[in-house]
Every structure is written in C-alpha cells, then in structure tokens.
C-alpha positions as CSV (number, residue, x, y, z in Angstrom):
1,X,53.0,-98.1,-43.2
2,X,49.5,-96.6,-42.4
3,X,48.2,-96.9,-45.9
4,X,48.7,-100.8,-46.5
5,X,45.6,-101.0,-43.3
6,X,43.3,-99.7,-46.5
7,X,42.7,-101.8,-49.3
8,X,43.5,-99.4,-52.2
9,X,40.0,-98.7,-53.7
10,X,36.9,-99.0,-51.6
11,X,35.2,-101.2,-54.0
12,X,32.8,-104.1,-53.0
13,X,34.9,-107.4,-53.2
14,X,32.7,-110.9,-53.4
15,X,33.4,-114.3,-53.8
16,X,32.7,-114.9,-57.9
17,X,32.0,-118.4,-57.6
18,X,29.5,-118.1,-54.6
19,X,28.9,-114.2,-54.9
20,X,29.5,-114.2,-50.9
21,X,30.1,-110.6,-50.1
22,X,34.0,-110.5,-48.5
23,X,34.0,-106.7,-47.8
24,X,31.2,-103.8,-48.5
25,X,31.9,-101.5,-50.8
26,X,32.6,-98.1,-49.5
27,X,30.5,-95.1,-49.1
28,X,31.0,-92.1,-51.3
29,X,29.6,-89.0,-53.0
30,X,28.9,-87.5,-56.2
31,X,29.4,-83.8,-55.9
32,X,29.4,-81.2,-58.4
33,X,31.8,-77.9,-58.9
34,X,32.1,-75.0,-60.7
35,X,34.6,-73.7,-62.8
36,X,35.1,-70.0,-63.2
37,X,32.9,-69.9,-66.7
38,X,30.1,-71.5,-65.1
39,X,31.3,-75.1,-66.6
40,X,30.6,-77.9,-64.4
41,X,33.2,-80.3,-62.9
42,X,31.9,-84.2,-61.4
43,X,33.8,-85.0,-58.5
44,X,33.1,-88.7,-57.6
45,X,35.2,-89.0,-53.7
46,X,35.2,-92.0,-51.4
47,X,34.2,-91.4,-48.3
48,X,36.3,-93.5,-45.9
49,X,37.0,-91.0,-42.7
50,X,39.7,-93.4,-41.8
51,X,41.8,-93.3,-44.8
52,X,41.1,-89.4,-45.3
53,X,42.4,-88.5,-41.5
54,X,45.3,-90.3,-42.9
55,X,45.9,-88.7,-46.4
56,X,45.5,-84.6,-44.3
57,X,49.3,-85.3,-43.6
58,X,50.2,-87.2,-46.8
59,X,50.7,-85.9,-50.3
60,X,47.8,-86.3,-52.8
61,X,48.6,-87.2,-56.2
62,X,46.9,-85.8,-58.9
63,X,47.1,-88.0,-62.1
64,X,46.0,-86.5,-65.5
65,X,45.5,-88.7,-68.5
66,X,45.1,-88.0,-72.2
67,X,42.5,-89.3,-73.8
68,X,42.6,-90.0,-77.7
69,X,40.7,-87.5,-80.5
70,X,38.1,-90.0,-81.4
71,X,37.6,-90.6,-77.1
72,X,35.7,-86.9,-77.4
73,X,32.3,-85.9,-78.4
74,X,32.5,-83.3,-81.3
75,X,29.7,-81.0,-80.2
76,X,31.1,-80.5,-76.6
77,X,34.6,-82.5,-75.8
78,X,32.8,-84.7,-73.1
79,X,34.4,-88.4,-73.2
80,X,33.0,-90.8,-75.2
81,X,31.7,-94.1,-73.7
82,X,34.5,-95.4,-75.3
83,X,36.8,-93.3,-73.6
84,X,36.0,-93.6,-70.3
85,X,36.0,-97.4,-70.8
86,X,39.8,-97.2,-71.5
87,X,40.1,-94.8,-68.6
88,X,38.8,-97.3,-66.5
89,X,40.9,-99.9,-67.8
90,X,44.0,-98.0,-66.3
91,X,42.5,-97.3,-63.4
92,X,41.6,-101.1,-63.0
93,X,45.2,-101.5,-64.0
94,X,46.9,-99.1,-61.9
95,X,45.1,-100.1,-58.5
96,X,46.0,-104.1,-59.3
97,X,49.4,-103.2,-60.0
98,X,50.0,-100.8,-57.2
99,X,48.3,-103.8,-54.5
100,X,50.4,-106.4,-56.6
101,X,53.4,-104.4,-55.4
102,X,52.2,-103.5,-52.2
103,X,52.9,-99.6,-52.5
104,X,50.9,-97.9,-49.5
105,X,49.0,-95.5,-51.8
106,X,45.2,-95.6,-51.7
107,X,42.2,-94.2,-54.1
108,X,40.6,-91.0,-53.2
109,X,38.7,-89.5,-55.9
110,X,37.9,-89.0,-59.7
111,X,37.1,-85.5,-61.8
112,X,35.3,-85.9,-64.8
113,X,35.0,-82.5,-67.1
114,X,37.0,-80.9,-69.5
115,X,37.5,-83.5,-71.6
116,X,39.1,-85.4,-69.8
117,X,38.4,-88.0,-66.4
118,X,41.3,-87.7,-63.4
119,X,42.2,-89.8,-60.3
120,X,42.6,-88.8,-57.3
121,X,45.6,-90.9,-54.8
122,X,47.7,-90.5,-51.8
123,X,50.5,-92.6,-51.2
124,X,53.8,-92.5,-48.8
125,X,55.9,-93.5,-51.5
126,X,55.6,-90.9,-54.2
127,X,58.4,-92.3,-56.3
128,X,57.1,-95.9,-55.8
129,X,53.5,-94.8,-56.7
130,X,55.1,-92.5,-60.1
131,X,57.1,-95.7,-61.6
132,X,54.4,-97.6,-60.9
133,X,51.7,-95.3,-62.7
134,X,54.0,-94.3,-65.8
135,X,54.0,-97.9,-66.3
136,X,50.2,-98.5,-66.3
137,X,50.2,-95.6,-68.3
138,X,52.3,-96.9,-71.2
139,X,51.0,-100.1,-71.4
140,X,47.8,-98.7,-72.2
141,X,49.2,-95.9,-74.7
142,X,48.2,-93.0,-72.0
143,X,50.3,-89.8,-72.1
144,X,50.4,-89.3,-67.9
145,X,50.7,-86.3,-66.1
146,X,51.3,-86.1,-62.4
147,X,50.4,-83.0,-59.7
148,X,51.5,-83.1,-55.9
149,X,49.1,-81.0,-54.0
150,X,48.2,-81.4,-50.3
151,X,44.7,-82.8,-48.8
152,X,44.0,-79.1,-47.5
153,X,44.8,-77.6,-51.1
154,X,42.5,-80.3,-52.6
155,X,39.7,-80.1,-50.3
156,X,37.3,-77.8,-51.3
157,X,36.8,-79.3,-54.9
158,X,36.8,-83.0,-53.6
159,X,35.3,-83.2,-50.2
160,X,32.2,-82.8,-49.2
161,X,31.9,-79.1,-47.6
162,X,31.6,-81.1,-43.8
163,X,34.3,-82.9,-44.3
164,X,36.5,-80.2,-43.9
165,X,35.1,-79.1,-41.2
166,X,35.3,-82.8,-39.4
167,X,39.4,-83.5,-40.6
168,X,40.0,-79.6,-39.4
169,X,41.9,-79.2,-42.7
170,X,43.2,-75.4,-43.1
171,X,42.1,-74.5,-46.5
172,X,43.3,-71.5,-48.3
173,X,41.0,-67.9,-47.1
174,X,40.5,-67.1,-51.0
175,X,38.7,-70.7,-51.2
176,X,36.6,-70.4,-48.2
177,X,33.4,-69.4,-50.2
178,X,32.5,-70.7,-53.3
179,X,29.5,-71.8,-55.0
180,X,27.7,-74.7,-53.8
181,X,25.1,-76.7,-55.0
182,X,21.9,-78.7,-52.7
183,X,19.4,-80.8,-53.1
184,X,16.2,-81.6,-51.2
185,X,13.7,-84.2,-51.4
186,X,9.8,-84.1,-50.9
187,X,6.8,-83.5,-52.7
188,X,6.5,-80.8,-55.6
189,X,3.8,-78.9,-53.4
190,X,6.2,-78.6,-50.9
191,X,9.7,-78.5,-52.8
192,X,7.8,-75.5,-54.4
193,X,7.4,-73.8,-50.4
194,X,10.8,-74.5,-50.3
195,X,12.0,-73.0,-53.2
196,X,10.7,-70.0,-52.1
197,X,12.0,-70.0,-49.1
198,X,15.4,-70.5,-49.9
199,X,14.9,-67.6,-52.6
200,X,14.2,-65.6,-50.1
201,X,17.7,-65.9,-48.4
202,X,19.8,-65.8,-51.4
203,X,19.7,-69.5,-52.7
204,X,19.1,-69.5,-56.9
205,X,16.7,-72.4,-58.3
206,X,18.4,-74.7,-60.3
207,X,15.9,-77.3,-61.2
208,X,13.5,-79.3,-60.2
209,X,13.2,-83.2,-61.3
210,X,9.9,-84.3,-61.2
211,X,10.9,-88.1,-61.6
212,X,13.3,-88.3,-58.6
213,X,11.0,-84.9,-56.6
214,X,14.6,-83.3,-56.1
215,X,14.8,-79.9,-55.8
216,X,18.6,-78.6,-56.8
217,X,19.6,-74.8,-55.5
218,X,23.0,-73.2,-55.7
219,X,25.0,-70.1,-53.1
220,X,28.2,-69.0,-52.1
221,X,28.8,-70.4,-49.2
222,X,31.3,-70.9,-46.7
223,X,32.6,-74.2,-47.0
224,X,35.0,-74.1,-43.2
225,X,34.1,-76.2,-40.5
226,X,32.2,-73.2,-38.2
227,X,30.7,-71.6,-41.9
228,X,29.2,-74.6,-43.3
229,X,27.4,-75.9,-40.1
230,X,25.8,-72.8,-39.8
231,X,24.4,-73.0,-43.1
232,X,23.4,-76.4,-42.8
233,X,21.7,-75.4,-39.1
234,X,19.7,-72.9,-41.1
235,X,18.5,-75.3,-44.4
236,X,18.0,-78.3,-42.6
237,X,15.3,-77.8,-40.1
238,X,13.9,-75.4,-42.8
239,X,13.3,-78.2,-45.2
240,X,12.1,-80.6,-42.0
241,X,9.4,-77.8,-41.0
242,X,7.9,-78.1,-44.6
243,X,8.0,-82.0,-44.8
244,X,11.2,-82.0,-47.1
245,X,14.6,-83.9,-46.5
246,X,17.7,-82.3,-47.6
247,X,20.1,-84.8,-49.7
248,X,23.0,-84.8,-47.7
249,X,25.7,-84.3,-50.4
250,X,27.8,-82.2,-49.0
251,X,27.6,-84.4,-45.2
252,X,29.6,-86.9,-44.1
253,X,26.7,-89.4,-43.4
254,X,25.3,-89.0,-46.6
255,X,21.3,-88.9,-46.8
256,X,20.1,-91.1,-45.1
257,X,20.3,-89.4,-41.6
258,X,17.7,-86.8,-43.2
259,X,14.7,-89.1,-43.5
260,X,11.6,-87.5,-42.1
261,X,11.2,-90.8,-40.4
262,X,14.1,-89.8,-38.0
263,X,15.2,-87.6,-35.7
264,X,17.1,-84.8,-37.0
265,X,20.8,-85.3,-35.6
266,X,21.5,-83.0,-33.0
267,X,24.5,-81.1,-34.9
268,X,21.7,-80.0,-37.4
269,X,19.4,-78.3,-34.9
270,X,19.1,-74.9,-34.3
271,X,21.1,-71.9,-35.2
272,X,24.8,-71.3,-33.5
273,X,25.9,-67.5,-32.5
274,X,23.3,-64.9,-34.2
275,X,25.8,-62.5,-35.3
276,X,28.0,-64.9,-37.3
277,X,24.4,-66.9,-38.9
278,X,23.3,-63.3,-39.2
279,X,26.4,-62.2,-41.2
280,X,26.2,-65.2,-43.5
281,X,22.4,-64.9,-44.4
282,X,22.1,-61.5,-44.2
283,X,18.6,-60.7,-46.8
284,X,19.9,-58.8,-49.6
C-alpha cells in the first residue's frame, strides 16, 4: 500500500541512548485562518510533498475530540495546558497504535480553535483507521467524532495557498478567495515602507512585532495555483526592492528561500499576464 512508504507522523526519531539522529523531522507550517466572525483558527500541516501527492486521491479523515469542562479557559474556551496535554497523549496513542498495526494511514495536520484541538489523517483503510481510533479514543475517556472529506475539499484551510497550486488540487469556486494572512521580515524603517506599500494595493496592517521585526498584513486573495503566484510575483520582489524578505508561509519551501542573501527563485520574479495581475490588484 502507498502509505506504509511514510512513517506515520513526520516527527524527528533519535537514538535515546546515543541521541544519534535516525531520521529528520519533517518540515511544516504554522498557518492561520479565519472563521466567518473574524475568530482565528491554527492550522499546524506537515509538509511532506510526497505523502500529500499521495493523500489528493485518498480520503482525509477528520477526527474531532471532546475535551473535558475543566480542559477550557473560562474567559474565552481556549484549551487549557492541561488539555492539550491529554490531546496529545491520544495523538501519541493513536499514531503508535495505528504503526503497531501497520494500517497505511499517515498524519497530515492539526486545528486548534474553538475549543477544541483536531487531527488531520488520510489512510486507505478507513475502517481499519476508525476501529483503531475509537479505540484510542476510549482508553483515554475521549468522546470521538469522525469527518470524511477529500484533500481538495480540505485544502484551502490546511495547505499552504502554493500548495494547491503545486498538487493541481480542484478546489471548490466559492473557496477560491479568502482572506489570507503574510508576513515579512526586515528592519522597522523599512517594514514601515512596506506597510505602506502594501496599503496602497489593498493589503490591511495587522501588526508589527518589534522583537521578531515581522510585519503581519491580511487580503482576499486567490488561493489557485495561477491566482496565488501572481500575488506572490507582485509582494515578493516588492519586499526585496525595500531590503525586506517575505516569510514564506504560505510556500512550499518555507522561508528560507527569501533570504536577502539569495537569489530570488525564478518563479517569484516578475509579473505573469497584465490583465489577470491587473484584475487581481486592481487600486480601489
């Protein structure tokens, strides 16, 4: 089965009596979303390109678990420390169990918001994978929900926006443009350039973090593979041309491609056909 070639989380494994690193851990991202109110949802995805060309033709499983009363902060139903311990113990306890049985179903992301923290899978055995969650559930006192969805349905909440572009996934027209949050790196003198820059062509400030010198701005975008490189052709060089580096959340490569110290990758230069960049960032 094409699963069992992935080790089932893409956690760091090491030797613990010589600490000899056996296999890397795994890249991945933390991205945020937005819910309809303007609430915030914490996606936390692995990004293994392998395993994810995979999952685009499997079924993802969505796994909801209830946490306990006293798991929730009173001022704002966020989990506890507490809780997300024991939410981490059945994750633990779920990904053993599901390699103990060798059941080709693999970790692809978390959501933490709304109270509550859930995982993310895709599996070819769908029964296999249910039995064996139910059961991690109950041994741990965890009333379990499951959700099928596809990889496409999933996408655009835990993806980055170019991966969906790169696996060609056929996500839903209505989901196509959604709010989208970025952050850029550089000095405040020149964040501050950028800020306005950005204003200019719709982006809204978010913050600014003087610790970390991240800049955070938000705007619909279009999150499909020909929308979203367009808008990352515009920001990109814009942020180079005032000695800033944009994050690279929402890439495949992550940040470090952005580094002022390197040359900009090529699929991030320059603009693609001026009517379609000229429809997207149209000056209001």
């Amino acid at each position: 089965m094409t699963l069992l070639q992935f080790a089932v989380t893409g956690e760091q494994i090491s030797n613990e009596e010589t600490e000899e690193v056996i296999r890397e851990a795994e890249p991945h991202r933390s991205l945020v979303r937005y819910r309809p109110d303007g609430g915030e949802l914490f996606i936390h995805t692995r990004m293994n390109m392998a395993l994810l060309r995979a999952a685009a033709s499997l079924p993802i499983l969505l796994l909801k678990i209830t946490p306990r009363a006293n798991e929730l902060t009173p001022r704002d139903a966020l989990l506890t420390p507490k809780g997300s311990v024991r939410n981490y113990a059945f994750l633990e306890r779920l990904c053993e169990d599901l390699a103990t049985a060798s059941c080709p179903a693999c970790y692809i992301a978390e959501q933490h918001g709304e109270g509550r923290r859930d995982f993310y899978f895709t599996t070819e055995d769908v029964a296999g994978f249910e039995r064996i969650a139910c059961t991690a559930a109950e041994a741990l006192v965890f009333p379990i929900a499951l959700e099928q969805h596809s990889l496409a349905q999933m996408a655009p909440l835990i993806l980055p926006a170019e991966a969906i572009g790169d696996l060609n996934l056929e996500i839903a027209p209505e989901a196509r443009i959604r709010p989208t949050r970025f952050e850029f790196w550089g000095a405040e003198p020149a964040l501050k350039k950028l800020c306005a820059e950005l204003e200019k062509r719709g982006y809204r400030f978010l913050s600014f973090e003087a610790f970390s010198r991240e800049l955070r701005m938000t705007k619909n975008v279009p999150i499909d593979g020909e929308g979203f490189g367009v808008v990352l052709r515009e920001i990109v060089p814009l942020a180079r041309s005032l000695q800033c580096s944009y994050c690279g959340t929402e890439t495949v490569e992550g940040r470090d491609q952005f580094l002022l110290a390197r040359p900009l990758p090529e699929r991030y230069t320059g603009a693609s056909r001026g009517g379609f960049f000229n429809r997207i960032f149209g000056r209001s």
